[in-house]
Every structure is written in structure tokens, then in C-alpha cells.
Backbone as CSV, one residue per row, in Angstrom:
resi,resn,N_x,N_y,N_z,CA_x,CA_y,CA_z,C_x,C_y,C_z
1,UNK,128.743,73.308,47.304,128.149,72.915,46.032,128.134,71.397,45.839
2,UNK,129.055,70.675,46.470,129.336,68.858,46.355,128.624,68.362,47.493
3,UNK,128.277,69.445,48.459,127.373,68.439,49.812,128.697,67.973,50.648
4,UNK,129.883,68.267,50.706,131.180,68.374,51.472,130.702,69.152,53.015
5,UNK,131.206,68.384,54.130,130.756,68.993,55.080,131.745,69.965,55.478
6,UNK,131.221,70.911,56.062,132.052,72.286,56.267,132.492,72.506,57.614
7,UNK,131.617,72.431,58.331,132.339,72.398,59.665,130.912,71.636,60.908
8,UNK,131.009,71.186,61.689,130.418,70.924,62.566,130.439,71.170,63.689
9,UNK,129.259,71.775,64.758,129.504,72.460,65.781,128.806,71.880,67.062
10,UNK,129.456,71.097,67.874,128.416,69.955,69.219,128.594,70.527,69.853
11,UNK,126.889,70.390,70.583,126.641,71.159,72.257,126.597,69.806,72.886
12,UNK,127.311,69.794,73.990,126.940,68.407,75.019,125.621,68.489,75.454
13,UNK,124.804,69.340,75.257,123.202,69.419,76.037,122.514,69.312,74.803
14,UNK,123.000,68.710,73.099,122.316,68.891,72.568,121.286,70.099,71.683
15,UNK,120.868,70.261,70.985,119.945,71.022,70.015,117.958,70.688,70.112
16,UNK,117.991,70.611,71.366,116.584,69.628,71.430,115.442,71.247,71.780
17,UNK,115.364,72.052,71.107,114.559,73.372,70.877,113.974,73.655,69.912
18,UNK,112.175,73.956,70.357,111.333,74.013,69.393,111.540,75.426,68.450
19,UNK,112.701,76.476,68.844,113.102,77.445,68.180,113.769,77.250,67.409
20,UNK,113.813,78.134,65.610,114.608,77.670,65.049,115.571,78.114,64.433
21,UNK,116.771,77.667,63.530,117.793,78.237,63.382,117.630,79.415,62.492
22,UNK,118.231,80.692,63.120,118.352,81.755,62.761,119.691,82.359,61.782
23,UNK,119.962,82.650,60.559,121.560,83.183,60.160,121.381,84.549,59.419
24,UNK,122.311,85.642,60.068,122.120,86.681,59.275,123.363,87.061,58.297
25,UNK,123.826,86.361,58.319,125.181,86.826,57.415,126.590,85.926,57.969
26,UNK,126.317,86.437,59.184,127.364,86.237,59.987,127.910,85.371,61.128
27,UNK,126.704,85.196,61.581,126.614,84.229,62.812,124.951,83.343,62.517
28,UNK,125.329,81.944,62.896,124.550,81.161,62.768,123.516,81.221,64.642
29,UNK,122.321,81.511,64.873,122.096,81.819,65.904,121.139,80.438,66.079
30,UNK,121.027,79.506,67.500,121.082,78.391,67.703,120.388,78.516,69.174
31,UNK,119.363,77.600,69.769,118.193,77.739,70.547,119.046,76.132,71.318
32,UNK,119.146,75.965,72.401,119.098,74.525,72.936,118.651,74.518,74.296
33,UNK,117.292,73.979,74.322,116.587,73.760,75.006,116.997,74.003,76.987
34,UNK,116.777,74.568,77.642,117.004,74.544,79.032,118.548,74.246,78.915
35,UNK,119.141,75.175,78.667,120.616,74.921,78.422,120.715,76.898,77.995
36,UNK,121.000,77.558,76.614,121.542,78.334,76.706,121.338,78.725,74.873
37,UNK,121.079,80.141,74.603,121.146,80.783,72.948,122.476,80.609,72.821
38,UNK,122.863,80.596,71.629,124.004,80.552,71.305,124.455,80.864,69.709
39,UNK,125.618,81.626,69.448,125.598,82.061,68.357,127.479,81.279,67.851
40,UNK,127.374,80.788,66.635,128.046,80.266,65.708,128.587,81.157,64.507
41,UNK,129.811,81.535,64.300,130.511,82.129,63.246,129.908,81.243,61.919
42,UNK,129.359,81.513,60.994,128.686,81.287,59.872,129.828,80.157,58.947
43,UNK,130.719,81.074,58.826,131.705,80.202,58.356,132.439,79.145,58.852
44,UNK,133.336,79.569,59.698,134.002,78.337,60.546,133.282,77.561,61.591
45,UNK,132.394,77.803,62.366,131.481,77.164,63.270,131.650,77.214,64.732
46,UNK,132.767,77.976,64.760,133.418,78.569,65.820,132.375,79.389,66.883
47,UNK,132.667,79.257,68.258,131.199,79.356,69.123,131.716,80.723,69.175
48,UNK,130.737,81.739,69.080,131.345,83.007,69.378,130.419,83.845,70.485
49,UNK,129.821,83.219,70.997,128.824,83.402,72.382,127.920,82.816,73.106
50,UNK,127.539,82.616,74.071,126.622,81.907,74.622,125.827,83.081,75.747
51,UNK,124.364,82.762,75.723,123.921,83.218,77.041,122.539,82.248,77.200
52,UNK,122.973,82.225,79.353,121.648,81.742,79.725,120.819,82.188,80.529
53,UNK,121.385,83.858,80.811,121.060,84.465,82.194,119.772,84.859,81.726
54,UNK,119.008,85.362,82.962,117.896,85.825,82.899,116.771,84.958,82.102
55,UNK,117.031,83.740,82.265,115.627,83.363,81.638,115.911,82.601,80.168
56,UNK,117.137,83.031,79.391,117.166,82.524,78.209,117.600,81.182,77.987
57,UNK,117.449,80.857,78.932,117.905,78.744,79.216,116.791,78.041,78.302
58,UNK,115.742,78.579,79.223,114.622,78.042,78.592,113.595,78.914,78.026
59,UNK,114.284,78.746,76.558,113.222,79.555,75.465,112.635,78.579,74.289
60,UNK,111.485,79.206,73.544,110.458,78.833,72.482,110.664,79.293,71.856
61,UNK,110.847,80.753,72.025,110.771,81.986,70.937,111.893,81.892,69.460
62,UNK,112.145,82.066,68.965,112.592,82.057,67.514,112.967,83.479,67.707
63,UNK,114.397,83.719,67.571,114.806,85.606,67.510,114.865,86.034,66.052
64,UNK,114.646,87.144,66.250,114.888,88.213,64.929,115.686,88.863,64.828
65,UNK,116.368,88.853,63.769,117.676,90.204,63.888,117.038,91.424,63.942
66,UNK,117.230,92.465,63.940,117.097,93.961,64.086,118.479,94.807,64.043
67,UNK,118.772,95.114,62.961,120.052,95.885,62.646,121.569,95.188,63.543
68,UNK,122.124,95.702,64.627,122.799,94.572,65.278,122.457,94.564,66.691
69,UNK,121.340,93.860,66.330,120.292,93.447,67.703,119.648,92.297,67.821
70,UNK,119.626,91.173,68.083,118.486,89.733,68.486,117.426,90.762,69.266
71,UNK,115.676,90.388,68.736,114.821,90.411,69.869,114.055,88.670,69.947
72,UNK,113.858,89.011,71.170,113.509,87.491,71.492,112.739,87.284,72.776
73,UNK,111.791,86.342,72.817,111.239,86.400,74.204,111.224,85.052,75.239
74,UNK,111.174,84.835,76.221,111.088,84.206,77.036,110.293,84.045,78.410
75,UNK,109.855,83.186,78.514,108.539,83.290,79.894,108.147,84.892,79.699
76,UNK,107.852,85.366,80.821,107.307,86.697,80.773,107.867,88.180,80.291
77,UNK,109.466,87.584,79.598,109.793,88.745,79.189,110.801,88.754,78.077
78,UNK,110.825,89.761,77.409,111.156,89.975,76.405,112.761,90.637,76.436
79,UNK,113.181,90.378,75.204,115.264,90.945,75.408,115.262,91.283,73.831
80,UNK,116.192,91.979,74.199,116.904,92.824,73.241,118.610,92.485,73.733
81,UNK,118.778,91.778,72.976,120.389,91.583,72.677,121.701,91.839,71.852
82,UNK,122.622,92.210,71.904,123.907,92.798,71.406,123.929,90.868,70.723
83,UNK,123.882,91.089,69.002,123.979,90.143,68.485,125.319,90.008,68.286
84,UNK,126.264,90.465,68.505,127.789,90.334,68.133,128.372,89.778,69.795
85,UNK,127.902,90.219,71.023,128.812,89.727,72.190,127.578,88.697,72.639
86,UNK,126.076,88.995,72.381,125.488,87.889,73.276,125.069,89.006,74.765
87,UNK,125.390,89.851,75.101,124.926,90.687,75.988,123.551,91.499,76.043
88,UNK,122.687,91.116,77.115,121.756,91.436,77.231,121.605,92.818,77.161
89,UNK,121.152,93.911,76.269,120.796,95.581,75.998,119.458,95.599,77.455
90,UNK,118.453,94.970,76.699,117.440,95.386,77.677,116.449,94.206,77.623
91,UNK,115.514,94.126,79.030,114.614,93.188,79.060,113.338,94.100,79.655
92,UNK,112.512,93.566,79.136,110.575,94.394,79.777,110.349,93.255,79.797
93,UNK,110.080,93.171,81.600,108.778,91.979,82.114,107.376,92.750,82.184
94,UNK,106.958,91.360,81.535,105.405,91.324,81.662,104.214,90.650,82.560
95,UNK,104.151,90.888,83.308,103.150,90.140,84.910,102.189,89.215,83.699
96,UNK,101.856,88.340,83.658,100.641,87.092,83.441,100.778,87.058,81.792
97,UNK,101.624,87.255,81.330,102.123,86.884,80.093,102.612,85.468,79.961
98,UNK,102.557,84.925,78.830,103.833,83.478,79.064,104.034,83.807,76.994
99,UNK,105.307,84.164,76.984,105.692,84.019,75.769,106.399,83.034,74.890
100,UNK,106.440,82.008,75.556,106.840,80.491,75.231,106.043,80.258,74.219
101,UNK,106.009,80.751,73.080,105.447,79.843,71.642,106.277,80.045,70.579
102,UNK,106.335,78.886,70.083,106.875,78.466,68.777,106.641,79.449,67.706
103,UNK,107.432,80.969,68.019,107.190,81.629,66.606,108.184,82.239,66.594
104,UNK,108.274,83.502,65.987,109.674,84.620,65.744,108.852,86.087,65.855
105,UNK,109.327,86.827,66.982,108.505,88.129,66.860,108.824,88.752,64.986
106,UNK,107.881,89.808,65.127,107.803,90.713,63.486,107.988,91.736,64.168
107,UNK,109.144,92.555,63.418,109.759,93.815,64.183,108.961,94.770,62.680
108,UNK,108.284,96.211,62.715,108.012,97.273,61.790,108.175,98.325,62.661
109,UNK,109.377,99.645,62.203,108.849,100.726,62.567,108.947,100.886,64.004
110,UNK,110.011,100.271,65.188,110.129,100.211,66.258,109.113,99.815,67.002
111,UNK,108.385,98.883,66.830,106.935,98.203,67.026,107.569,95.981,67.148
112,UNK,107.269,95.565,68.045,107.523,94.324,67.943,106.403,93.430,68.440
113,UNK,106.164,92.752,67.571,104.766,91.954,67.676,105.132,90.149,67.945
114,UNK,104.531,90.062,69.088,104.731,88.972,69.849,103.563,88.254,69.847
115,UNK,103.963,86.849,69.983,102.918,85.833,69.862,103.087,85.209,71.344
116,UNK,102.038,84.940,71.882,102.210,84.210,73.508,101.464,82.508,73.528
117,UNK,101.480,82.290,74.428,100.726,81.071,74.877,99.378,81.011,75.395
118,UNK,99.685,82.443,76.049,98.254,82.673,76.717,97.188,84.067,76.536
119,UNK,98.128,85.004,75.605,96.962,86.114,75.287,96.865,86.339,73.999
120,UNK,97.684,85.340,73.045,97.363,85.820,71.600,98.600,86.410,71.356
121,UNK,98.039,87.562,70.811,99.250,88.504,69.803,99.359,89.805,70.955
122,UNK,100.480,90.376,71.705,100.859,91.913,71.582,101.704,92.424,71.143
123,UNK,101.286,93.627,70.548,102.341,94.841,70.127,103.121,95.339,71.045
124,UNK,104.135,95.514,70.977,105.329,96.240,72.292,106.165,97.177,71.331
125,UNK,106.187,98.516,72.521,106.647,99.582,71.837,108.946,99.080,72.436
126,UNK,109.349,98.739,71.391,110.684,98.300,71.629,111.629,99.017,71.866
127,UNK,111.042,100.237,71.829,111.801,102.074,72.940,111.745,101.645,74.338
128,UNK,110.119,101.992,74.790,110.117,101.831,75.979,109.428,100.584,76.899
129,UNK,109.200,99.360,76.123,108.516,98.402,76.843,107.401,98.505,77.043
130,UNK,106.404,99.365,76.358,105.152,99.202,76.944,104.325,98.662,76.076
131,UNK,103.464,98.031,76.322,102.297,96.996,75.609,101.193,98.722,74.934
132,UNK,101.342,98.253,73.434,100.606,99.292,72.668,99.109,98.759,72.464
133,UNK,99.016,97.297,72.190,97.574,96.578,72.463,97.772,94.914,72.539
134,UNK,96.930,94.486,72.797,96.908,92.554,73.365,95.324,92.494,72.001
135,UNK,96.181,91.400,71.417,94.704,90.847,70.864,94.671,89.568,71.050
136,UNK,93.371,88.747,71.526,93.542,87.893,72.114,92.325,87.198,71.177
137,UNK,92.866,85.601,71.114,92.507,84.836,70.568,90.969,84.036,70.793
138,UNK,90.161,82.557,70.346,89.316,82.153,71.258,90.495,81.239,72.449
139,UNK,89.633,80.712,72.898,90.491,79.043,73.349,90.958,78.443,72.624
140,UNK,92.447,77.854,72.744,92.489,76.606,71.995,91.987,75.374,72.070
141,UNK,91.870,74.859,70.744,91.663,73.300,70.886,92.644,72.430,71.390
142,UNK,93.630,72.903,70.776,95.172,71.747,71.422,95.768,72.298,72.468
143,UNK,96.602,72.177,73.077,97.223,72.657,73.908,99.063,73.030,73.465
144,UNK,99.332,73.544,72.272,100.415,73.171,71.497,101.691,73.750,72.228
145,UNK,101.451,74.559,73.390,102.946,75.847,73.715,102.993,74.502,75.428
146,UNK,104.514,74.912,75.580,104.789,74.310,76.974,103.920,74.849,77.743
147,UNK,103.411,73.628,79.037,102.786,74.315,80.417,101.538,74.938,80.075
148,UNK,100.796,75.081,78.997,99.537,75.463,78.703,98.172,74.523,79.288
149,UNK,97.130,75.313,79.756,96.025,74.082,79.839,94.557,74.994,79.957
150,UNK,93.591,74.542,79.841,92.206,75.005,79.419,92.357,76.737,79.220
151,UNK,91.927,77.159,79.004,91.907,79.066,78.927,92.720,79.306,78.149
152,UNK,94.070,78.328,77.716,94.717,79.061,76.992,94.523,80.259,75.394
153,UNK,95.065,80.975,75.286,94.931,81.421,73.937,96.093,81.379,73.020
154,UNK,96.454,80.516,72.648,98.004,80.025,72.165,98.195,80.726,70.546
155,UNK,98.948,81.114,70.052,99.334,81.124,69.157,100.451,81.216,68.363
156,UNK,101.239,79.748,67.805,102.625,79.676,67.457,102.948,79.675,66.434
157,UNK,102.034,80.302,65.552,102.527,81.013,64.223,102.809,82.152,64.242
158,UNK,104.062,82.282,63.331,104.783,84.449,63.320,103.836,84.576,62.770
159,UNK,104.001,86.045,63.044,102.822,87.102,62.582,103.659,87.521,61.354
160,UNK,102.765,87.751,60.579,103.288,88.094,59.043,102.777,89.141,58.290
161,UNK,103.353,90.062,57.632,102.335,91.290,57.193,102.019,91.123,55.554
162,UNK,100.542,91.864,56.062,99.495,91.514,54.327,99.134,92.680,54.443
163,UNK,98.471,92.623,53.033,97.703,93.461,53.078,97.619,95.000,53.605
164,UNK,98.388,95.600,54.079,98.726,96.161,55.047,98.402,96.229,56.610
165,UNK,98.074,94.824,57.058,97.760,94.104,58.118,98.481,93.238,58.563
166,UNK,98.075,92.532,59.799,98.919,91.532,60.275,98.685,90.413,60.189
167,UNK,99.139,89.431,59.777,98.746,87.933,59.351,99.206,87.171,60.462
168,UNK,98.150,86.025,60.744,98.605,84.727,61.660,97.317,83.617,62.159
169,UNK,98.126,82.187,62.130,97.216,81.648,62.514,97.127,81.393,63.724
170,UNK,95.737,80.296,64.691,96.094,80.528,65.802,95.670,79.073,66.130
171,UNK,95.861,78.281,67.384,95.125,77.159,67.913,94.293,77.123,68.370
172,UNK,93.293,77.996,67.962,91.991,78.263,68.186,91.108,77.728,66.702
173,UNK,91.943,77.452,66.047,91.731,77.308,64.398,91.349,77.920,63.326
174,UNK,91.494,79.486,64.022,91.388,80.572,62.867,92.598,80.953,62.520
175,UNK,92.902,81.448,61.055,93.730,82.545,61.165,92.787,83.846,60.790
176,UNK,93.797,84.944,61.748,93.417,86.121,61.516,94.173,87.169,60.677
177,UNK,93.617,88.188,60.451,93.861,89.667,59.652,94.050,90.983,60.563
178,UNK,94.995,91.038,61.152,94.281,92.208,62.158,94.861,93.411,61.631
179,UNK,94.328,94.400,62.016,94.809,96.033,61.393,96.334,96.224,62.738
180,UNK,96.867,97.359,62.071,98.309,97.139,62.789,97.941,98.244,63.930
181,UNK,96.328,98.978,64.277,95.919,99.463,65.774,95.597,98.446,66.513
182,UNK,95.384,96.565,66.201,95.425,95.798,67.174,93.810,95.215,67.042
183,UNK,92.526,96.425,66.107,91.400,95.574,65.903,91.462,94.535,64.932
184,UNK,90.493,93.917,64.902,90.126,92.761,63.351,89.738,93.146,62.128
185,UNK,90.658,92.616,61.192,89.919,93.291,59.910,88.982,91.796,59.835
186,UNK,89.289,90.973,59.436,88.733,89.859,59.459,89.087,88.154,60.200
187,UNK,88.356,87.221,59.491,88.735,85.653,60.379,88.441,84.952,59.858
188,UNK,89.127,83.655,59.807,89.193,82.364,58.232,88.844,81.297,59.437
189,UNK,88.276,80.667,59.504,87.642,79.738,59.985,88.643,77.699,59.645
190,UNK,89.942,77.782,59.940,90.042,76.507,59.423,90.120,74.968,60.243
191,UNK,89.376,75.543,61.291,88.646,74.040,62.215,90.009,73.711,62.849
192,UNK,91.146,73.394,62.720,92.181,72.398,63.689,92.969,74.081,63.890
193,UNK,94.326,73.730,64.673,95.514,74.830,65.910,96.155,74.881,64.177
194,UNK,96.424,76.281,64.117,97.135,76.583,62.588,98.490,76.815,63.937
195,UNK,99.564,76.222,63.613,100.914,75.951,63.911,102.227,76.934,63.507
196,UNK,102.111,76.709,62.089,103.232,76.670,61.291,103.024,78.159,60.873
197,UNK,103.923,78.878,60.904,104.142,80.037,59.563,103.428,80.140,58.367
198,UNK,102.530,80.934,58.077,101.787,80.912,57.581,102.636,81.553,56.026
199,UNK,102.108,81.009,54.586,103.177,81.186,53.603,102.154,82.180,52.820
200,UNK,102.613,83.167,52.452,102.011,84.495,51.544,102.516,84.342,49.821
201,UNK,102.029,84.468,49.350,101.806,84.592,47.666,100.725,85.578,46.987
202,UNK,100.803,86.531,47.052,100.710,87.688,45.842,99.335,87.916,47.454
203,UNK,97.797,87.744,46.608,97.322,87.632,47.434,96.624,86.545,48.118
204,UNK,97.382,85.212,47.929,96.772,83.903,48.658,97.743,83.569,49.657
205,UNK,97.155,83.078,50.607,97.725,82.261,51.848,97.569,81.011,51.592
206,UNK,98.549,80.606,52.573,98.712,79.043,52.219,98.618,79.159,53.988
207,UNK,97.903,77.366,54.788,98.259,77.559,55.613,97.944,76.196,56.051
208,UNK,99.129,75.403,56.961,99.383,73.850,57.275,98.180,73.705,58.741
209,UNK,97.239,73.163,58.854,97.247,72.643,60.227,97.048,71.702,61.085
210,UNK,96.892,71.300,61.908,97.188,70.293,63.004,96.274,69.168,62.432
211,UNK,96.032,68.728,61.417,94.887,67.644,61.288,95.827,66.854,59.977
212,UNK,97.011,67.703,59.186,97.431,67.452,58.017,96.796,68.061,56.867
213,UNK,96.242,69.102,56.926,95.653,69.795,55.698,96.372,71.159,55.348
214,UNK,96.614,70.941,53.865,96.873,72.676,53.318,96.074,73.440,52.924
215,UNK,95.762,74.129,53.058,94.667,75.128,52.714,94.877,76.861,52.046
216,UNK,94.213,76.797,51.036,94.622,78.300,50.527,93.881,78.689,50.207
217,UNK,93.585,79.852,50.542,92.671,80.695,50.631,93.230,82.550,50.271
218,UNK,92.265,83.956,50.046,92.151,84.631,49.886,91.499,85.173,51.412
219,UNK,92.136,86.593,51.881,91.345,87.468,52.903,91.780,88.486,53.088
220,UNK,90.732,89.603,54.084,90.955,90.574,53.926,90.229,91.201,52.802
């Protein structure tokens, strides 16, 4: 309440990750770049796990809790983690995927919706790993996710639910509406790479993008 500091917690490799800090109650969950996830006791600051195996050194992705579960993705594949030890439950690789973008999957209904670098948005059934549909973006204009270049279809905004649809923008400079079978309900046209998390209010969107403009709008 006084702005008194409470505890402080240093990685020698630093906090230099475009993922961002995650807290569910209990543990403060923490992204550092080509180094290792790592989870922090909320209160005391006390390290209470680390992992870097399989790929999670170098992540983008932003995790989600899921009851006491992290999902989270990395290069071509996706994890499901024991949020209390840091132990990997399960991973589904995906051949020509790259899931390196700056977002946080949206878990509904045992359904987890992923944002990539290079195909847009897929649905993954989080039972058994299998891709339920890919919706894929135009080209981007920018090149905003690591290691991306011409063809990409990037998109590093979470997907967010409206309407009873799926919300997100993309670096292609639309955001879209899509129905939760994976077609289009509709498409907002806002010229620059929509980035950021897109912010919901009753039924207006708000949405930041790459040029410095806010924009709000109605869809769907």
C-alpha cells in the first residue's frame, strides 16, 4: 500500500523476454529469454522452479494457467505443464509450424487456440494434440515474430472471445472475428500489424497498432 519493496528476485541471464508476466495466486510465472520459464512464490520471491528442456529456453509465447496446468508454446510445439513442480505433462509437435509470437494461447472447453508466426491462428484439441482447424492470415506487412520473412502470416495478438467468436488482430492489418469452427464471421480493415491484445468493452473494441493509432470500432 506505501510502494515498500517486498521482495526482489535476480536471474543472472536477466528478464530480456517478449513474454509476459503471468500470476495466478500463487506463483509469479516469468519468461527469460534463451535461458529458461521460471516460476516465483508470489509472496516471498522464492524460486520455486525452473525449466529449459525441450525447447522452453527459447520462448515468445505468454502461458496460461489451466486449473493446475501452464499451456504454452514454443517453436513447433506446444506443452502442457505441472504448474506447481515445472514438469513437463505433455508436448504435441507440429511439422512447419513456428509458434514464437508474442501472445498467450485462449484455453475454452478443452480447445486451445494458438497464435503462430507463420499460419495465423490454430485450434488444438488439448486431449489429444490434434489440430481441429488453421486459419490463416494475409501476409504481413512487418515482420514482428523472431526469424520471420516474406510469406509470413504472423499474428501476436491473444485471441480473445466476442461475440460468441474469436477475436484478434493480425500483421496483416486486419483484425478478425472468426466463428469458433475456424471460418470468418467477418474483417476490420486497420492498414498497419495490430500487435497488442486487443481490449473488449460491452460491444466495442479498442485496438493499438504499429503506426501509433487507437482505434475503436464495432464488429461482427
Amino acid at each position: 500500500d506505501n510502494g515498500n519493496v517486498l521482495w526482489i528476485a535476480e536471474n543472472k541471464n536477466g528478464y530480456s523476454a517478449a513474454s509476459r508476466i503471468v500470476t495466478d495466486g500463487k506463483y509469479v510465472y516469468v519468461g527469460s529469454h534463451w535461458d529458461k520459464l521460471i516460476a516465483y512464490d508470489v509472496n516471498t520471491g522464492k524460486k520455486a522452479w525452473s525449466n529449459d528442456k525441450d525447447g522452453l529456453r527459447y520462448r515468445t509465447t505468454t502461458p496460461t494457467t489451466d486449473g493446475n496446468t501452464l499451456w504454452t508454446a514454443a517453436g513447433s510445439s506446444v506443452f502442457k505443464i505441472d504448474k506447481n513442480s515445472g514438469d513437463i505433462i505433455k508436448k504435441f509437435d507440429f511439422e512447419g509450424y513456428n509458434f514464437d509470437a508474442a501472445s498467450a494461447p485462449y484455453i475454452e472447453n478443452g480447445v486451445g487456440y494458438f497464435t503462430s508466426a507463420n499460419k495465423g491462428v490454430t485450434a488444438i484439441s488439448l486431449t489429444d494434440g490434434k489440430i481441429i482447424w488453421n486459419f490463416e492470415t494475409k501476409e504481413a506487412l512487418a515482420f514482428t515474430s523472431p526469424y520471420t520473412s516474406k510469406g509470413s502470416k504472423s499474428v501476436d495478438s491473444s485471441v480473445v472471445p466476442y461475440k460468441d467468436g474469436l477475436l484478434f488482430g493480425a500483421s496483416d492489418g486486419y483484425v478478425y472475428l472468426v466463428e469458433k469452427d475456424g471460418s470468418l464471421r467477418e474483417s476490420f480493415y486497420i492498414g498497419s500489424p495490430v500487435i497488442s491484445k486487443l481490449a473488449v468493452s460491452g460491444d466495442k473494441v479498442y485496438a493499438l497498432d504499429f503506426s501509433g493509432r487507437l482505434t475503436a470500432f464495432e464488429i461482427g
